[in-house]
LUMVO-156541 format. One record per residue (C-alpha): residue in three letters; chain; z, x, y. Coordinates in nm, 2 decimals. Layout:
<nodes>
NODE   residu   chaine       c3       c1       c2
NODE      ALA        A        Z        X        Y
...
</nodes>
This chain:
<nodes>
NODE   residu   chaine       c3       c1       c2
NODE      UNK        A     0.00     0.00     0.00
NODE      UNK        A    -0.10     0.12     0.33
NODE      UNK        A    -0.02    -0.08     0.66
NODE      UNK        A     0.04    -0.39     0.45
NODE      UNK        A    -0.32    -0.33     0.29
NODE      UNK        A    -0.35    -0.31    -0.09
NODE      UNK        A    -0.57     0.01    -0.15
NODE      UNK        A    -0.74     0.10    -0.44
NODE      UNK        A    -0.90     0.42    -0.50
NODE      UNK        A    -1.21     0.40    -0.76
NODE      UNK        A    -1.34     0.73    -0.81
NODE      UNK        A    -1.35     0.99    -0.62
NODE      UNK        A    -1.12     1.22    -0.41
NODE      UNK        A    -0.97     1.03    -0.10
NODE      UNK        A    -0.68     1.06     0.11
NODE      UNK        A    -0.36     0.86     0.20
NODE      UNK        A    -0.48     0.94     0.62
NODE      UNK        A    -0.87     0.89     0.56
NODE      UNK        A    -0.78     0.53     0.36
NODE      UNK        A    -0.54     0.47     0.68
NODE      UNK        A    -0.79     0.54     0.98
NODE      UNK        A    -1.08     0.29     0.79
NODE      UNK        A    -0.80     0.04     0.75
NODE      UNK        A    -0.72     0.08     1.15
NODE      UNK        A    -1.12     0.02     1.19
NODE      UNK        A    -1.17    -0.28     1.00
NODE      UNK        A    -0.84    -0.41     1.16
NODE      UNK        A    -0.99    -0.34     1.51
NODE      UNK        A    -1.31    -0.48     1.42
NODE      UNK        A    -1.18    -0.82     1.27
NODE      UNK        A    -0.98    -1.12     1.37
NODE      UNK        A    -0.87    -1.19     0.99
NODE      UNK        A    -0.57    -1.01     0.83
NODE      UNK        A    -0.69    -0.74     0.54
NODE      UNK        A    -0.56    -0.79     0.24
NODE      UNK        A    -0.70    -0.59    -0.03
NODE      UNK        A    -0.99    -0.25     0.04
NODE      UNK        A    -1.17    -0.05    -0.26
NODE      UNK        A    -1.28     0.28    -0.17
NODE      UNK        A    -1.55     0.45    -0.41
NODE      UNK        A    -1.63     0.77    -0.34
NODE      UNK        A    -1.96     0.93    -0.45
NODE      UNK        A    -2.09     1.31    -0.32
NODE      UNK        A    -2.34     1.14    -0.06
NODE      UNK        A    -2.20     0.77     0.01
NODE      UNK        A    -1.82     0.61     0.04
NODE      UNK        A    -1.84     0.27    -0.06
NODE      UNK        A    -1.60     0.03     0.11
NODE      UNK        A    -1.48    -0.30    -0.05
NODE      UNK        A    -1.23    -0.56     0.15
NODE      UNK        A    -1.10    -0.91     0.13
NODE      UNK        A    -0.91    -1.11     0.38
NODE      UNK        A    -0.61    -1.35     0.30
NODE      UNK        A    -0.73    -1.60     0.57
NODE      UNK        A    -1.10    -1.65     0.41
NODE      UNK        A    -1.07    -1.86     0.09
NODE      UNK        A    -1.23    -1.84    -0.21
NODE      UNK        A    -1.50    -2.09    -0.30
NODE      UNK        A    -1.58    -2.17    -0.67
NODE      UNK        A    -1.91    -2.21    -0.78
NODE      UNK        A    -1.98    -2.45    -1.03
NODE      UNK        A    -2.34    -2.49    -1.28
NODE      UNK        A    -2.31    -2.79    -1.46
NODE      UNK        A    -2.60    -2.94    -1.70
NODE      UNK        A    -2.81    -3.19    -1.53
NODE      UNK        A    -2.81    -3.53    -1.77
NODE      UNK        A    -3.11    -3.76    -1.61
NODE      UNK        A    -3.00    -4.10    -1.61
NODE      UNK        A    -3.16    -4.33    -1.85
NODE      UNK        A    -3.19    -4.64    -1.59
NODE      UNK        A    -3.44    -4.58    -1.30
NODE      UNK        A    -3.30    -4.54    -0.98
NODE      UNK        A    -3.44    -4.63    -0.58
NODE      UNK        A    -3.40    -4.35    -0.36
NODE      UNK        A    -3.30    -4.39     0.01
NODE      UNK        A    -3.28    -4.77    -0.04
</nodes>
């Protein structure tokens, strides 16, 4: 936990103060509260992944389309 931010290191070599300073970013940047931030660290690219407490989450649903047996009017 950093600044009341759940951090999670991936792979990859990263530090307590260089996690801290993107945290301080994305808070400056935002007007939701961080929860949760990945860091995954490759040699050429540092990829960054965060979530918000205030943003909820939305469930998608797929559900099998049965056609109806009766015929129905549309926009009547």
């Amino acid at each position: 936990m950093i600044n009341d931010v759940r951090v999670n290191i991936e792979k990859g070599s990263f530090s307590a103060a260089d996690a801290a300073r993107y945290i301080e970013q994305i808070k400056k940047t935002s007007k939701f509260t961080l929860k949760k931030i990945t860091f995954s660290r490759s040699d050429d690219f540092l990829d960054i992944r965060y979530s918000f407490r205030e943003i909820p989450f939305e469930r998608l649903r797929r559900l099998a389309f049965t056609p109806s047996s009766e015929k129905q009017a549309v926009n009547n």
